[in-house]
PyMOL Python script that loads the backbone (N, CA, C, O; Angstrom):
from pymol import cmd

cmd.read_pdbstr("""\
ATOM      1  N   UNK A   1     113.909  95.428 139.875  1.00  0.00           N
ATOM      2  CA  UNK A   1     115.039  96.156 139.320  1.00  0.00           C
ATOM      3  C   UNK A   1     116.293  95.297 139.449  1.00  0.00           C
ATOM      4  O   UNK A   1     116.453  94.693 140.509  1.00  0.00           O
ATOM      5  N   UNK A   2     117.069  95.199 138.616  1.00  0.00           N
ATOM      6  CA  UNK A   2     118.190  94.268 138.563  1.00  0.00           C
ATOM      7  C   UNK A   2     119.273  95.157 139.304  1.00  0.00           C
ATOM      8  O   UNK A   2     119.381  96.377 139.177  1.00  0.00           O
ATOM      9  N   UNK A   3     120.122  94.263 140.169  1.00  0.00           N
ATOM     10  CA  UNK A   3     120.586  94.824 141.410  1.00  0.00           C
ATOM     11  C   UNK A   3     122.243  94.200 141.056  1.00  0.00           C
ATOM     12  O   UNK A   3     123.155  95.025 141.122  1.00  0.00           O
ATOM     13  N   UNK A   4     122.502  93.094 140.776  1.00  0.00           N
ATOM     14  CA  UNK A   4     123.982  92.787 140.395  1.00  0.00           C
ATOM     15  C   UNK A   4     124.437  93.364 138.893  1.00  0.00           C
ATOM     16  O   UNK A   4     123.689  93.758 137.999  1.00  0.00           O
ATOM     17  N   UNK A   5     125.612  93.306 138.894  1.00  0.00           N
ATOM     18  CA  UNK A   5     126.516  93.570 137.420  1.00  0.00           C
ATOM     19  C   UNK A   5     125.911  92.707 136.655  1.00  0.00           C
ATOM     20  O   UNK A   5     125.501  93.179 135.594  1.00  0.00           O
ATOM     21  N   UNK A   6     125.652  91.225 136.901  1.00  0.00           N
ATOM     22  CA  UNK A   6     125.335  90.716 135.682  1.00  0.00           C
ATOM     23  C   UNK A   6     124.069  90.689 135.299  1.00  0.00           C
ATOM     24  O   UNK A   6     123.763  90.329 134.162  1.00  0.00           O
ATOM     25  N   UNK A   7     122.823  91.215 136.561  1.00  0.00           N
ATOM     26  CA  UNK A   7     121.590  91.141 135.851  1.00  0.00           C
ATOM     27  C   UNK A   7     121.332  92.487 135.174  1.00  0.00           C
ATOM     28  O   UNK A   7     120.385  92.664 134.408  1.00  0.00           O
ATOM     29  N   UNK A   8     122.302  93.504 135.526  1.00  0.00           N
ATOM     30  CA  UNK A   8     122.158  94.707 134.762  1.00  0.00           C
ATOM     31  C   UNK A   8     122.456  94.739 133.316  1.00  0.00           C
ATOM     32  O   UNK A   8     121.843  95.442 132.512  1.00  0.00           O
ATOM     33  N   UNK A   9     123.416  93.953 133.030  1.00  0.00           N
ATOM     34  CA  UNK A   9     123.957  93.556 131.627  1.00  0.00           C
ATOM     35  C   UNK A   9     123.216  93.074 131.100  1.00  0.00           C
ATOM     36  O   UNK A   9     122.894  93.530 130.003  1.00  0.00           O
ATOM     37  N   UNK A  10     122.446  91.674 131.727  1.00  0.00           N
ATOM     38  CA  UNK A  10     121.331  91.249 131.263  1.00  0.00           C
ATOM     39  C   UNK A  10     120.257  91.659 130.638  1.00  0.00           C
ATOM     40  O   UNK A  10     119.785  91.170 129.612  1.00  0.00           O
ATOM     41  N   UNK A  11     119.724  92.867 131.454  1.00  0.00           N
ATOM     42  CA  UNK A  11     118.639  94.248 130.966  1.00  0.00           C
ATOM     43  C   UNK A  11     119.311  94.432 129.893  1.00  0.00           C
ATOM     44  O   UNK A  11     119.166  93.571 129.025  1.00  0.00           O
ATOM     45  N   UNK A  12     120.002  95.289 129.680  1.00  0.00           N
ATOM     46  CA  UNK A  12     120.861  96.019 128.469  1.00  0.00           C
ATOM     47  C   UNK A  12     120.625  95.148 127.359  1.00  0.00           C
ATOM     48  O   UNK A  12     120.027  95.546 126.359  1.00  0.00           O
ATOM     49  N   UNK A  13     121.134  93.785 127.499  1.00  0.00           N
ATOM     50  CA  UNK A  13     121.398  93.060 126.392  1.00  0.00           C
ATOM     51  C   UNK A  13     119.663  92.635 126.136  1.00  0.00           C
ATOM     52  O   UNK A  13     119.068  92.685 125.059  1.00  0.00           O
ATOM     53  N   UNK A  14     119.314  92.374 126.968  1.00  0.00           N
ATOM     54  CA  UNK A  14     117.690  92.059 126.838  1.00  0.00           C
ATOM     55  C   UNK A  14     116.849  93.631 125.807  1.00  0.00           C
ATOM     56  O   UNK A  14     116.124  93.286 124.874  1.00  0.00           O
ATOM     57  N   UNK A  15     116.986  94.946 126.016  1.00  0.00           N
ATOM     58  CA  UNK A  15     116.462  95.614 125.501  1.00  0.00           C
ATOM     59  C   UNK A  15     117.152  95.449 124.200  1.00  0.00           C
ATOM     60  O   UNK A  15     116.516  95.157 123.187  1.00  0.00           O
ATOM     61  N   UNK A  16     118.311  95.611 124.198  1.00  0.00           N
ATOM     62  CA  UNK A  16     119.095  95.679 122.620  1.00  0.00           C
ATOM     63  C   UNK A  16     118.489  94.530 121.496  1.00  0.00           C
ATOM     64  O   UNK A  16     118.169  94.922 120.374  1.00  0.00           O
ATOM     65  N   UNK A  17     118.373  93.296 121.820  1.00  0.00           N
ATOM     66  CA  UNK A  17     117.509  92.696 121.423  1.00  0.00           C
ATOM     67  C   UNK A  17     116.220  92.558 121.176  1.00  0.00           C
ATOM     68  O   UNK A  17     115.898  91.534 120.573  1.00  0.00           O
ATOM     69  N   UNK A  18     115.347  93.349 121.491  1.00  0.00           N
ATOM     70  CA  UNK A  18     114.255  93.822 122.043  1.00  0.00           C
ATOM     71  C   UNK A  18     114.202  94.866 120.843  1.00  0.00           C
ATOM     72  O   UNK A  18     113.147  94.872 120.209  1.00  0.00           O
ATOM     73  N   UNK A  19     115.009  95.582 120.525  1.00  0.00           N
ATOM     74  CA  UNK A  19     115.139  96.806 119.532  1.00  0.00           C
ATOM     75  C   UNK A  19     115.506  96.019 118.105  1.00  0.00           C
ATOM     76  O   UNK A  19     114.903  96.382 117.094  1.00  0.00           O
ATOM     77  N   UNK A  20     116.454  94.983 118.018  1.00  0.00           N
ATOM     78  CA  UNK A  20     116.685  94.360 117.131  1.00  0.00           C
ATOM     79  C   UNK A  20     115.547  93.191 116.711  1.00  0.00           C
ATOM     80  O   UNK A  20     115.406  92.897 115.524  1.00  0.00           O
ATOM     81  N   UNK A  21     115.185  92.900 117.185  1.00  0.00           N
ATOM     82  CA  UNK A  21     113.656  92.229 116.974  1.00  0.00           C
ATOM     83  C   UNK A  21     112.135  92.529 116.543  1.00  0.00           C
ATOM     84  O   UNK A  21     111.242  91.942 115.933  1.00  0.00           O
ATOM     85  N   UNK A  22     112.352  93.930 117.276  1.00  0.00           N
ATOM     86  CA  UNK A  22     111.371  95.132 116.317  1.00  0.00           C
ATOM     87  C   UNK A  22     111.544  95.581 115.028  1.00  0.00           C
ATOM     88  O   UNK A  22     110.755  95.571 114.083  1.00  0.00           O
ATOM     89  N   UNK A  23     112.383  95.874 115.087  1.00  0.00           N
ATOM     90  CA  UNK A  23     113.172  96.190 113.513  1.00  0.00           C
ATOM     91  C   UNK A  23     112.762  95.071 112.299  1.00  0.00           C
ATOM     92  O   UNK A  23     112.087  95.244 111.284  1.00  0.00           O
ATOM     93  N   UNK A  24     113.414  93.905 112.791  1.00  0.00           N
ATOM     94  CA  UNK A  24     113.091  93.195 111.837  1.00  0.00           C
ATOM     95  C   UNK A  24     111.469  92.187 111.883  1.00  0.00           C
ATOM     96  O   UNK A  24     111.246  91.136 111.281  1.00  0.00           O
ATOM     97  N   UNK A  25     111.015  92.561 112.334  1.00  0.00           N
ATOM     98  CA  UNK A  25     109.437  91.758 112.748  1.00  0.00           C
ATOM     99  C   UNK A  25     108.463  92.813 112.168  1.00  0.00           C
ATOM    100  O   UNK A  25     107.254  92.595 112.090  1.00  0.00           O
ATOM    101  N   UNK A  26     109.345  94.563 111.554  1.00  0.00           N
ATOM    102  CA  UNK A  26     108.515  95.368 111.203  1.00  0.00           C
ATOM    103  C   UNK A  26     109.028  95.119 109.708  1.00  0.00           C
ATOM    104  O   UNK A  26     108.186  95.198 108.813  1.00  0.00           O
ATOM    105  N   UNK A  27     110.169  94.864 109.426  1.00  0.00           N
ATOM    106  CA  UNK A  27     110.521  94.824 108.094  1.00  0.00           C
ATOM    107  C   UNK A  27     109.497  93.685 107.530  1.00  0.00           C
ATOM    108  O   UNK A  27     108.591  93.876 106.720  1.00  0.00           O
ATOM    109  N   UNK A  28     109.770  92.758 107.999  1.00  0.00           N
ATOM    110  CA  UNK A  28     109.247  91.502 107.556  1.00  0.00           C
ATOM    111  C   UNK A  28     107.131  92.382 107.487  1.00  0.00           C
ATOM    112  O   UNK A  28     106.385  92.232 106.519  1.00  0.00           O
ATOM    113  N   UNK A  29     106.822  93.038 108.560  1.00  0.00           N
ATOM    114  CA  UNK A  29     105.394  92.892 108.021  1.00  0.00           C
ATOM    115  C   UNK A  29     105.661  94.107 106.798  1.00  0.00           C
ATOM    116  O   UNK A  29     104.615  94.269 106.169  1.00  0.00           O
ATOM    117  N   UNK A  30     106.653  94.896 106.357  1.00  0.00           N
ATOM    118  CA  UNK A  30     106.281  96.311 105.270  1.00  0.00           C
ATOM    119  C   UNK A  30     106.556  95.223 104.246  1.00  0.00           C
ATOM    120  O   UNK A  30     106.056  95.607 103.188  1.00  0.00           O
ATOM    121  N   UNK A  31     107.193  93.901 104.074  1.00  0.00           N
ATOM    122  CA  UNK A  31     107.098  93.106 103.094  1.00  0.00           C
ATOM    123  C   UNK A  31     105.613  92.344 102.880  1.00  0.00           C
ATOM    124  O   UNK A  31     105.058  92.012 101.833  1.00  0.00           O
ATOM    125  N   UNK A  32     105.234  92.213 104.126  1.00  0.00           N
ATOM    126  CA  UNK A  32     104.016  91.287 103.643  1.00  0.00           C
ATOM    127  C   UNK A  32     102.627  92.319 103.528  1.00  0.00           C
ATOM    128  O   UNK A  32     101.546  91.840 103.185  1.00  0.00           O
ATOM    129  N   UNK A  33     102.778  93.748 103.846  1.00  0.00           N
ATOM    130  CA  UNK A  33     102.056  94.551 103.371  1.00  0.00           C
ATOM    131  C   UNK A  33     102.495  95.133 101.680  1.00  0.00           C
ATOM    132  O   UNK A  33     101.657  95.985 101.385  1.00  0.00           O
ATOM    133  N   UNK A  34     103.363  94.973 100.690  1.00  0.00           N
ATOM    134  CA  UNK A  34     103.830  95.499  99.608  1.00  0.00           C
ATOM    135  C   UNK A  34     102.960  94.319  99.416  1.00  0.00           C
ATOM    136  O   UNK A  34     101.786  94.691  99.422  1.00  0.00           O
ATOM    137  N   UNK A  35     103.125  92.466  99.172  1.00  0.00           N
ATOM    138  CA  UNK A  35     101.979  91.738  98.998  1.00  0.00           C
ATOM    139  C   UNK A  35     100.528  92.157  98.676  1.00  0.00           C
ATOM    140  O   UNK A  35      99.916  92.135  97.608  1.00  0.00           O
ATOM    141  N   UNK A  36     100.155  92.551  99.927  1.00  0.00           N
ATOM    142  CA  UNK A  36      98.686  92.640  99.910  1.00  0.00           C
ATOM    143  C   UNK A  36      98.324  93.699  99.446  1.00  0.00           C
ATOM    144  O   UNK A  36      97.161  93.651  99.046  1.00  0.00           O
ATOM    145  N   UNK A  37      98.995  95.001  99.272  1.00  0.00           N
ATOM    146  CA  UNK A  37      98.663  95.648  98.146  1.00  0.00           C
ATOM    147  C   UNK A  37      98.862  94.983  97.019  1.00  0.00           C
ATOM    148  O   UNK A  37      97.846  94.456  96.567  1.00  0.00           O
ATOM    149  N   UNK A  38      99.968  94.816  96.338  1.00  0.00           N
ATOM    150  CA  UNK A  38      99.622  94.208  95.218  1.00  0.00           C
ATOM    151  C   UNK A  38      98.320  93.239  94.966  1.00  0.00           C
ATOM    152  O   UNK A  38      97.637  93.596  94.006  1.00  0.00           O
ATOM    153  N   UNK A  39      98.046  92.542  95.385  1.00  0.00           N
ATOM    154  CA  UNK A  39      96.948  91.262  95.249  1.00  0.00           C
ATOM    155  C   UNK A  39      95.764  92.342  95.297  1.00  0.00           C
ATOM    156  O   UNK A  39      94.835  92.360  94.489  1.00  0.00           O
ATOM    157  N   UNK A  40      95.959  93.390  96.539  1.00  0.00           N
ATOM    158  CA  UNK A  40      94.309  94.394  96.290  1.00  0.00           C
ATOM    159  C   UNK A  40      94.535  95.247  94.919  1.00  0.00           C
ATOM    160  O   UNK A  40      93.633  95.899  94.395  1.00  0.00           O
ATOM    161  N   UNK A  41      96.014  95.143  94.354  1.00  0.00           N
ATOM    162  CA  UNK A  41      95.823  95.883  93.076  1.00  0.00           C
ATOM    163  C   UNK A  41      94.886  95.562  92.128  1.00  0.00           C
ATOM    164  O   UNK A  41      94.075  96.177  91.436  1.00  0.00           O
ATOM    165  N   UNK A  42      95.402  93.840  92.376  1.00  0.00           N
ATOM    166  CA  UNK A  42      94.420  92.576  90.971  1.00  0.00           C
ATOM    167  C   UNK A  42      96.068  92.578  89.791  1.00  0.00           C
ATOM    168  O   UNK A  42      95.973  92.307  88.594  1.00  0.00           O
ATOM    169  N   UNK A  43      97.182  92.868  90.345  1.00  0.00           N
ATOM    170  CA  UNK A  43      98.274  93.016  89.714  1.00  0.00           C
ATOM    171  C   UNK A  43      99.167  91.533  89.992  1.00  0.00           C
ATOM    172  O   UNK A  43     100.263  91.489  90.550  1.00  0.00           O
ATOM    173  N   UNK A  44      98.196  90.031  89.309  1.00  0.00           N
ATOM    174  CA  UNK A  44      99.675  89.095  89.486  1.00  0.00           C
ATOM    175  C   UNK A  44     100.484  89.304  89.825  1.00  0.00           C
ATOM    176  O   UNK A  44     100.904  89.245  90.980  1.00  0.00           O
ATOM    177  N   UNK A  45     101.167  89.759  88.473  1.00  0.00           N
ATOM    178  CA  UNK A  45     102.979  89.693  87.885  1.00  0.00           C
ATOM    179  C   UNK A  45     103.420  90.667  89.805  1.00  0.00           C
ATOM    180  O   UNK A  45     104.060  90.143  90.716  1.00  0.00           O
ATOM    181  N   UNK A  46     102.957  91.734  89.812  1.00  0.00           N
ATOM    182  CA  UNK A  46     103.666  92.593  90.788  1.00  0.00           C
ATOM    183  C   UNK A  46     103.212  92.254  92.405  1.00  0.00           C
ATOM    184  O   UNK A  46     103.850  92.655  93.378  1.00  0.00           O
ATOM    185  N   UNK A  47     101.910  91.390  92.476  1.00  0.00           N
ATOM    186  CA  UNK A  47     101.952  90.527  93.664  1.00  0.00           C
ATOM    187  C   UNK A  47     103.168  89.125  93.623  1.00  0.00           C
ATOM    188  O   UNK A  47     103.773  88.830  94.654  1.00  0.00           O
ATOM    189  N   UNK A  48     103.414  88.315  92.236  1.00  0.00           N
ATOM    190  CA  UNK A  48     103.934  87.613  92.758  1.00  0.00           C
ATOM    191  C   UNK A  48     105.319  88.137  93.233  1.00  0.00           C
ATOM    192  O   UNK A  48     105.713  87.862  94.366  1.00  0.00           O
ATOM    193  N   UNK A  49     106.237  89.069  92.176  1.00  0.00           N
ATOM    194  CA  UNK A  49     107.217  89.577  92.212  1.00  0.00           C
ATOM    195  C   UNK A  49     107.427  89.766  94.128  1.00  0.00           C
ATOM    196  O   UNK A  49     108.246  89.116  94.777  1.00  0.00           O
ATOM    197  N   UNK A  50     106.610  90.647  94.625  1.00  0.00           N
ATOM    198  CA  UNK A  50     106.863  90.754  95.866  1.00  0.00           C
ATOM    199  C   UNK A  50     106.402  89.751  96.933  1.00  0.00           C
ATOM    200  O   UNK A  50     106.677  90.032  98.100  1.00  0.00           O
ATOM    201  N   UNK A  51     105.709  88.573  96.669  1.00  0.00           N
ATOM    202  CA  UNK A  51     105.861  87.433  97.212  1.00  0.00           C
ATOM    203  C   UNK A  51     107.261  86.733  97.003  1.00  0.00           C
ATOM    204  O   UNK A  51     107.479  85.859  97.842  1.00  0.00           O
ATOM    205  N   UNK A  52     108.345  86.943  95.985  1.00  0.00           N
ATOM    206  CA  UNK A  52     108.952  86.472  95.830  1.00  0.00           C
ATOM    207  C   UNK A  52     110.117  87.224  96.654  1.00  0.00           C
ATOM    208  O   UNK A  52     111.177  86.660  96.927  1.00  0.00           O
ATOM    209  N   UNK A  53     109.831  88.505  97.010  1.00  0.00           N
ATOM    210  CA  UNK A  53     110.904  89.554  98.033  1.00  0.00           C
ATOM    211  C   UNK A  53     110.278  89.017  99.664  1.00  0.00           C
ATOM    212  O   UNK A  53     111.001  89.154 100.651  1.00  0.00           O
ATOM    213  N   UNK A  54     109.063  88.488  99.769  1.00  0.00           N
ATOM    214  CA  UNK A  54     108.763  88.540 101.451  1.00  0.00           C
ATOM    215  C   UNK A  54     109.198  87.323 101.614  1.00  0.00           C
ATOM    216  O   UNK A  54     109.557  86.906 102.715  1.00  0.00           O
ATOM    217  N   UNK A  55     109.216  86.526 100.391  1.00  0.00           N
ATOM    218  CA  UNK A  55     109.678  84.814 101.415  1.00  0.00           C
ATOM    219  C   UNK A  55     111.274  84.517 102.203  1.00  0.00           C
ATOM    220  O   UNK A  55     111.578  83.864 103.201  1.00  0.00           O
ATOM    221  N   UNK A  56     112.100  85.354 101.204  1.00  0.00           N
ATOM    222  CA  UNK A  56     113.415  85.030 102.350  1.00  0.00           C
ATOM    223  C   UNK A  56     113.279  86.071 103.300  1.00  0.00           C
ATOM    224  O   UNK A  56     113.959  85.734 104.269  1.00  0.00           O
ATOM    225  N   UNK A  57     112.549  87.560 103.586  1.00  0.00           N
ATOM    226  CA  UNK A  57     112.520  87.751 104.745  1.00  0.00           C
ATOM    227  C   UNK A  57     111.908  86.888 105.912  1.00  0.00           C
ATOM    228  O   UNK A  57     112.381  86.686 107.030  1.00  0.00           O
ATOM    229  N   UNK A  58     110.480  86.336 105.243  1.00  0.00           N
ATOM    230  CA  UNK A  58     109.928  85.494 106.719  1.00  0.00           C
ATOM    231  C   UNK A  58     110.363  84.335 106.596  1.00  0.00           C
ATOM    232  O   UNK A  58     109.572  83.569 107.147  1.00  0.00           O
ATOM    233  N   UNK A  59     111.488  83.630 106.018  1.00  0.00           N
ATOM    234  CA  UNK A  59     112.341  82.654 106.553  1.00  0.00           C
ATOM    235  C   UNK A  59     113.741  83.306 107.204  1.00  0.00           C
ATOM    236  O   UNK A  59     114.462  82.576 107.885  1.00  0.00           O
ATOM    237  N   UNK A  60     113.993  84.295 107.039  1.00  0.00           N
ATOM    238  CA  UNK A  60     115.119  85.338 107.681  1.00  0.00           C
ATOM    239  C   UNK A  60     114.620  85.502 109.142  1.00  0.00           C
ATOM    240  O   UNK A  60     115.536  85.317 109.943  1.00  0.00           O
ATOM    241  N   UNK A  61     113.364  85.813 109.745  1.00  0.00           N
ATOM    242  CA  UNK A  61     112.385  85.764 110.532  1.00  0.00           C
ATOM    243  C   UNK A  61     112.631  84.587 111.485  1.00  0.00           C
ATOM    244  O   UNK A  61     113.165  84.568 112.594  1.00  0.00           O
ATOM    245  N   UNK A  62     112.097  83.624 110.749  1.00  0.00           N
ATOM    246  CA  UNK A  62     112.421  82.508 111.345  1.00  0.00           C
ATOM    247  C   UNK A  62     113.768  81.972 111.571  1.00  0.00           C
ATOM    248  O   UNK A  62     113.793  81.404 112.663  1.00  0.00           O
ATOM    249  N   UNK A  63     114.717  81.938 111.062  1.00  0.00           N
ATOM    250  CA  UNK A  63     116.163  81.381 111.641  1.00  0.00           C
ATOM    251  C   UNK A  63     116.550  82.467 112.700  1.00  0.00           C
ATOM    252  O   UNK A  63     117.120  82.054 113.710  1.00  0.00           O
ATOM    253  N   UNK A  64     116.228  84.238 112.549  1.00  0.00           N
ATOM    254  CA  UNK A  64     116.592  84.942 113.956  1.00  0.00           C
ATOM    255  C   UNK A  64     115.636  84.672 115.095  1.00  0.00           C
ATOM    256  O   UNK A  64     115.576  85.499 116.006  1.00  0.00           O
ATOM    257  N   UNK A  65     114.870  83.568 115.125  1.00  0.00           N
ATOM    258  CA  UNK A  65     113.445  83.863 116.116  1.00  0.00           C
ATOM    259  C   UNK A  65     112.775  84.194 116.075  1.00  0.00           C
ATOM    260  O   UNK A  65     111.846  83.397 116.201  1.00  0.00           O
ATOM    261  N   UNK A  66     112.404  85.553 115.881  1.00  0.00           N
ATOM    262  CA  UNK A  66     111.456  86.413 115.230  1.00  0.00           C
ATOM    263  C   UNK A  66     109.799  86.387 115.215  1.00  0.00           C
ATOM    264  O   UNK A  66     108.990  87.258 115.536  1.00  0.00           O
ATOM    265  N   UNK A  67     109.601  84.930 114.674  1.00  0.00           N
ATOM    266  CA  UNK A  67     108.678  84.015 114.187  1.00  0.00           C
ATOM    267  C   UNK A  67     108.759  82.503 114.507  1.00  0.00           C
ATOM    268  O   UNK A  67     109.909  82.175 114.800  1.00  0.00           O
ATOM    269  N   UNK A  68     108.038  81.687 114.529  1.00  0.00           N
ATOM    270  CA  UNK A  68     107.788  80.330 114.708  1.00  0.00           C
ATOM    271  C   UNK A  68     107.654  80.198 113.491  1.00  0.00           C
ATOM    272  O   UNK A  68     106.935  80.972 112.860  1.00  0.00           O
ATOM    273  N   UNK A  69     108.560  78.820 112.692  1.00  0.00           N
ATOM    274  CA  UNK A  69     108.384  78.114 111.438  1.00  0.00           C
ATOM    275  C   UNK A  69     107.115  77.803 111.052  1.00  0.00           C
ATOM    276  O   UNK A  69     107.027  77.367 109.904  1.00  0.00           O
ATOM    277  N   UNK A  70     106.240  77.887 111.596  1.00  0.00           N
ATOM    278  CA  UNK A  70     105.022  77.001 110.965  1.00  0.00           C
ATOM    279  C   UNK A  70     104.150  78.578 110.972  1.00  0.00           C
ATOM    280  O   UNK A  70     103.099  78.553 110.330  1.00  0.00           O
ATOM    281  N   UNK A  71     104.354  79.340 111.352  1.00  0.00           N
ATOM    282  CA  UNK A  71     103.769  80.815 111.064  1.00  0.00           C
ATOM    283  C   UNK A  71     104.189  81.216 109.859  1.00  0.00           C
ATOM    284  O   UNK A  71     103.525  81.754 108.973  1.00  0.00           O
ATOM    285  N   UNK A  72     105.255  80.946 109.866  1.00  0.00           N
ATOM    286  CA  UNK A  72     105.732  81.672 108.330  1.00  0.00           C
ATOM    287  C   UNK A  72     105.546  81.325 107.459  1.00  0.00           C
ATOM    288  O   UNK A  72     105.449  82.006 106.439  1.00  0.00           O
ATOM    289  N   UNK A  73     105.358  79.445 107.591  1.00  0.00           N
ATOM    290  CA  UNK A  73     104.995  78.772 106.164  1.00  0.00           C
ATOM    291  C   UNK A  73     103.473  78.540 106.016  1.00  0.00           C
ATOM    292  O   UNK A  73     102.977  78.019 105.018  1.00  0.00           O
ATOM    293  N   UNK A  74     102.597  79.076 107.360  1.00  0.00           N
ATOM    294  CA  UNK A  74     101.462  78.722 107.028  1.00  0.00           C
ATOM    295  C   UNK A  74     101.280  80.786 106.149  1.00  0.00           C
ATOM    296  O   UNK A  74     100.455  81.043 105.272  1.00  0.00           O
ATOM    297  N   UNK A  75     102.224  81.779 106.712  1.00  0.00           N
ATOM    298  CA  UNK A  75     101.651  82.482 106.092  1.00  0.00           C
ATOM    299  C   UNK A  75     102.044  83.038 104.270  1.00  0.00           C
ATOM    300  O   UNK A  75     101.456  83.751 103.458  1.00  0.00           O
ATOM    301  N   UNK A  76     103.168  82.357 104.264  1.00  0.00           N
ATOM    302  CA  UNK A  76     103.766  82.058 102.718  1.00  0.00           C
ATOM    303  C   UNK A  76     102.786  81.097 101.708  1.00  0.00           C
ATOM    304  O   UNK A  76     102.479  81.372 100.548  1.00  0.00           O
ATOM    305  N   UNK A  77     102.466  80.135 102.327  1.00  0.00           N
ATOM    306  CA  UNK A  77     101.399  79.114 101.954  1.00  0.00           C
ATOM    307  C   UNK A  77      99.743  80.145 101.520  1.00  0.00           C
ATOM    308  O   UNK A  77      99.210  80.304 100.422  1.00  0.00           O
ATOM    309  N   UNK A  78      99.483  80.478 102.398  1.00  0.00           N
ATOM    310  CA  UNK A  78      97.759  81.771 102.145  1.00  0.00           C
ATOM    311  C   UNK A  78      98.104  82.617 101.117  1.00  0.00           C
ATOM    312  O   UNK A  78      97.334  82.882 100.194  1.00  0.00           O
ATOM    313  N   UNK A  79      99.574  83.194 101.258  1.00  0.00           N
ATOM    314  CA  UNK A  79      99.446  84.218  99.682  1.00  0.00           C
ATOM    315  C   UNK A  79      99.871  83.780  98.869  1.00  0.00           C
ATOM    316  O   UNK A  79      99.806  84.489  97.865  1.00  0.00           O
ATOM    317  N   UNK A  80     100.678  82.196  98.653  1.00  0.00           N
ATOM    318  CA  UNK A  80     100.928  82.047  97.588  1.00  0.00           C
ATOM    319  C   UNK A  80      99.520  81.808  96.791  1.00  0.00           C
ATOM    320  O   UNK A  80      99.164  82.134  95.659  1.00  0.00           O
ATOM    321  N   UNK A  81      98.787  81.019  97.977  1.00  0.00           N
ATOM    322  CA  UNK A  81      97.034  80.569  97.235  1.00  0.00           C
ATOM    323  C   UNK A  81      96.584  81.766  96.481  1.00  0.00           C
ATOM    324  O   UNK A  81      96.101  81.677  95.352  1.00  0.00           O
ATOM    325  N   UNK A  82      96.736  82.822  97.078  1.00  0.00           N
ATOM    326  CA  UNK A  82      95.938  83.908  96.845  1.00  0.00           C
ATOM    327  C   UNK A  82      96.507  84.880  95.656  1.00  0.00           C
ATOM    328  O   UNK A  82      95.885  85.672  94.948  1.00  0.00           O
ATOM    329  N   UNK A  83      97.751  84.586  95.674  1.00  0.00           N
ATOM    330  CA  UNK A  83      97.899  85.359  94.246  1.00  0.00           C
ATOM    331  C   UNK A  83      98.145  84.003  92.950  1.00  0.00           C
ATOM    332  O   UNK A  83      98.273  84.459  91.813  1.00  0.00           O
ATOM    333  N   UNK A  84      98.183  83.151  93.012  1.00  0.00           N
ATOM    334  CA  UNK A  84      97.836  81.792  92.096  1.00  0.00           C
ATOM    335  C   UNK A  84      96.261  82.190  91.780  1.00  0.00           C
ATOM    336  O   UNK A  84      95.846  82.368  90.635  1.00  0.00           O
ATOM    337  N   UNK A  85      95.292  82.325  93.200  1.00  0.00           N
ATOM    338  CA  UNK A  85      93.626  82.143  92.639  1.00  0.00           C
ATOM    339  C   UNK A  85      93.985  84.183  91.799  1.00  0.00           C
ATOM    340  O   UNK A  85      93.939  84.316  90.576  1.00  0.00           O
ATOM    341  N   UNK A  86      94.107  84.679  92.169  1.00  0.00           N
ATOM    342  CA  UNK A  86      94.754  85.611  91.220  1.00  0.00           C
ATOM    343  C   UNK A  86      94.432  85.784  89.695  1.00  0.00           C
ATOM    344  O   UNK A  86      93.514  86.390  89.143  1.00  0.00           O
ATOM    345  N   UNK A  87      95.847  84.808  89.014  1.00  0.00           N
ATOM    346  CA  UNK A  87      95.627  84.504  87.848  1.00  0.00           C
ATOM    347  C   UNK A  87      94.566  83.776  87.273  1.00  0.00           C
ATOM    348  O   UNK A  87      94.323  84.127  86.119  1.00  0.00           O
ATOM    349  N   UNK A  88      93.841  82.848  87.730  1.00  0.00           N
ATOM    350  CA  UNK A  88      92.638  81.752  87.430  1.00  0.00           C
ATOM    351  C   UNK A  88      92.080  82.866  87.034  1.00  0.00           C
ATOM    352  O   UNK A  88      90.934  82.858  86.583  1.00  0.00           O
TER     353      UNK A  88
END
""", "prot")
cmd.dss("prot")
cmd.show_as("cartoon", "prot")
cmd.util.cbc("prot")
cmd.orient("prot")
């Protein structure tokens, strides 16, 4: 249990972040779930459209922390494949 003024602040600021990090780590997956429906539609045009709404969130992701860079581009990279093999 944090026992001084400043490790108590610490807590505080540690949960608040903690809340702000949820938030957006959930936004970012209701984007990359609108994706994968689309693609389970068999709907290109409206998979890519919303590939084209999840990529600045999971680079938004990544500049707050959120995510590790190479998570985001390895997972931007799998659906772009996947709604490209899509159209073929």
């Amino acid at each position: 249990m944090a026992n001084t003024l400043q490790s108590k602040k610490r807590a505080r600021q540690g949960e608040a972040r903690a809340a702000v990090n949820k938030a957006r780590r959930s936004r970012i997956r209701t984007y990359l779930r609108k994706v994968e429906e689309a693609l389970a539609s068999g709907d290109q045009a409206a998979a890519a459209e919303a590939l084209r709404g999840a990529q600045p969130e999971l680079m938004r992701g990544v500049t707050k922390g959120v995510m590790h860079k190479n998570t985001a581009s390895r997972k931007m990279s799998r659906l772009a494949a996947r709604v490209k093999a899509l159209g073929a």
